[in-house]
N, C-alpha and C positions, 0 to 999 in steps of 0.2 A: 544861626541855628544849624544844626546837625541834622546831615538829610540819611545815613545810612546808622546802622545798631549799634555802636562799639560792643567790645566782649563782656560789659558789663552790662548792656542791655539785654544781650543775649542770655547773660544770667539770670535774670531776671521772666526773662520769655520760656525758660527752660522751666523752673520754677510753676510758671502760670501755665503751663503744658501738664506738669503733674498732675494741679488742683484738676484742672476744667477736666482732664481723662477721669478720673476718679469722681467728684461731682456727675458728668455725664453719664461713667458706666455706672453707678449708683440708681441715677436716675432711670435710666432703662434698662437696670438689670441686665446690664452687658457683662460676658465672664471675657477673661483674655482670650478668648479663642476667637471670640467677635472680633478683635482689632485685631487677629493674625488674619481673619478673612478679610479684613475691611482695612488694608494698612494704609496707611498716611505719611509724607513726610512733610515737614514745616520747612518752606524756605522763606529767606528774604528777597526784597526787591530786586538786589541783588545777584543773588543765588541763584531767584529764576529765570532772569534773564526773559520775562517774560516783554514781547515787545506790545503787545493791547494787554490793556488791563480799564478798569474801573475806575476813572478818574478819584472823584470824592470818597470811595470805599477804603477801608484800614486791611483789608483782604480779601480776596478771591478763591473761591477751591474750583478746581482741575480736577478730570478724571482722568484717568489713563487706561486704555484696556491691552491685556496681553490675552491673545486669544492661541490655544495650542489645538495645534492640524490634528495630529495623531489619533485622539479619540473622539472629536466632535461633541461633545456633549457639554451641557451646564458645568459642569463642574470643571474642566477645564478650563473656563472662561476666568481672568484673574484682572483687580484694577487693583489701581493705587490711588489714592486723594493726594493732593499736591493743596495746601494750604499755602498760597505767596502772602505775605504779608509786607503791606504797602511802608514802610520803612519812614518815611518823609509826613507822612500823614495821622500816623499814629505819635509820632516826635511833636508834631508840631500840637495835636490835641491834647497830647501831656504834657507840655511844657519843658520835655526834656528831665521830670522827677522819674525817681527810681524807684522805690519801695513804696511809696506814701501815694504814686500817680501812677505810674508804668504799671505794678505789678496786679491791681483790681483790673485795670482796664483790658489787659492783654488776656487776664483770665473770663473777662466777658468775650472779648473778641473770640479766642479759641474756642470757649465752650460755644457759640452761636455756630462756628464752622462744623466743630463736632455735631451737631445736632442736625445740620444740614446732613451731614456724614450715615448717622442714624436712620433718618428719614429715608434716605436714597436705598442704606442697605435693607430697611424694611415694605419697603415700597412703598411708603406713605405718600411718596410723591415720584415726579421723573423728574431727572437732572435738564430736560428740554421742555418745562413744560412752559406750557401758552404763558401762564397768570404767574409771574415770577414776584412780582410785589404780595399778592396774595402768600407767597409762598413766606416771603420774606416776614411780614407781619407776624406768621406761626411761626415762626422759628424763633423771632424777638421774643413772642409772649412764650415758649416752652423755655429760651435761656434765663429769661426774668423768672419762673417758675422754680426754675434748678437753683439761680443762685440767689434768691431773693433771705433764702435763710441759713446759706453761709458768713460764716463771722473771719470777717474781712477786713478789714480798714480800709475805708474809701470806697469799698462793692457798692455802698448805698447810692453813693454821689455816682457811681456809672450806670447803676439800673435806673435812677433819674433822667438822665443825662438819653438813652433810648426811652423811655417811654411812648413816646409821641411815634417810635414805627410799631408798636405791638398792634396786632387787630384788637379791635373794642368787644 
């Protein structure tokens, strides 16, 4: 089994980056100006070099803050989302397919992180907060929500496949 992305997986991921953006800014009437405030980048296992992470998770988001002295105020204050995405763990839940398994699943994964994304830039929640499972449930049942009526092939078999963490 293939534990890192080859460039064809990445194509793929690239791909399910568009859908889940589009889907999510749909969903919350997000214009681009949202993701120029709220930027993100997607890395791999990889790429981030992250040395803790989530063992059984397909990915993790990072904040990053860059805070500028000069005028002290909100607005100066600027992050970035770091989406790692667990490489080894998503391969092995797909089975290593490409179009037909990789490309539904990855666009659930991303859209779940976006929406975490969402949340944090509207405050709906804090990125430290106490009840993180709580947290998790809502985020499962809003990405089921988004993509429950996208026409996909295979989305049905991944919104199945979460079910069991959305809150009731």
């Amino acid at each position: 089994m293939q534990y890192f992305f080859s460039p064809e997986h990445i194509n793929i991921i690239d791909k399910s980056v568009a859908i889940a953006e589009d889907v999510t800014s749909d969903f919350f009437a997000f214009s681009t100006s949202h993701w120029k405030r709220n930027p993100y980048e997607i890395k791999t296992l990889m790429e981030s070099r992250s040395i803790e992470f989530p063992e059984k998770t397909y990915a993790h988001l990072l904040r990053f803050d860059n805070t500028f002295s000069s005028k002290m105020s909100g607005r100066d204050s600027h992050q970035i989302y770091h989406i790692c995405l667990h490489d080894h763990n998503i391969l092995t839940e797909t089975r290593g397919g490409l179009e037909d398994r990789l490309l539904p699943f990855m666009v659930y994964v991303i859209s779940h992180e976006l929406v975490h994304i969402a949340r944090f830039s509207r405050h709906c929640c804090h990125l430290l907060s106490e009840d993180k499972e709580q947290e998790e449930q809502i985020v499962h049942s809003i990405t089921n929500d988004m993509l429950e009526r996208v026409p996909l092939r295979g989305l049905d078999r991944v919104l199945e496949r979460f079910a069991a963490h959305r809150s009731s």
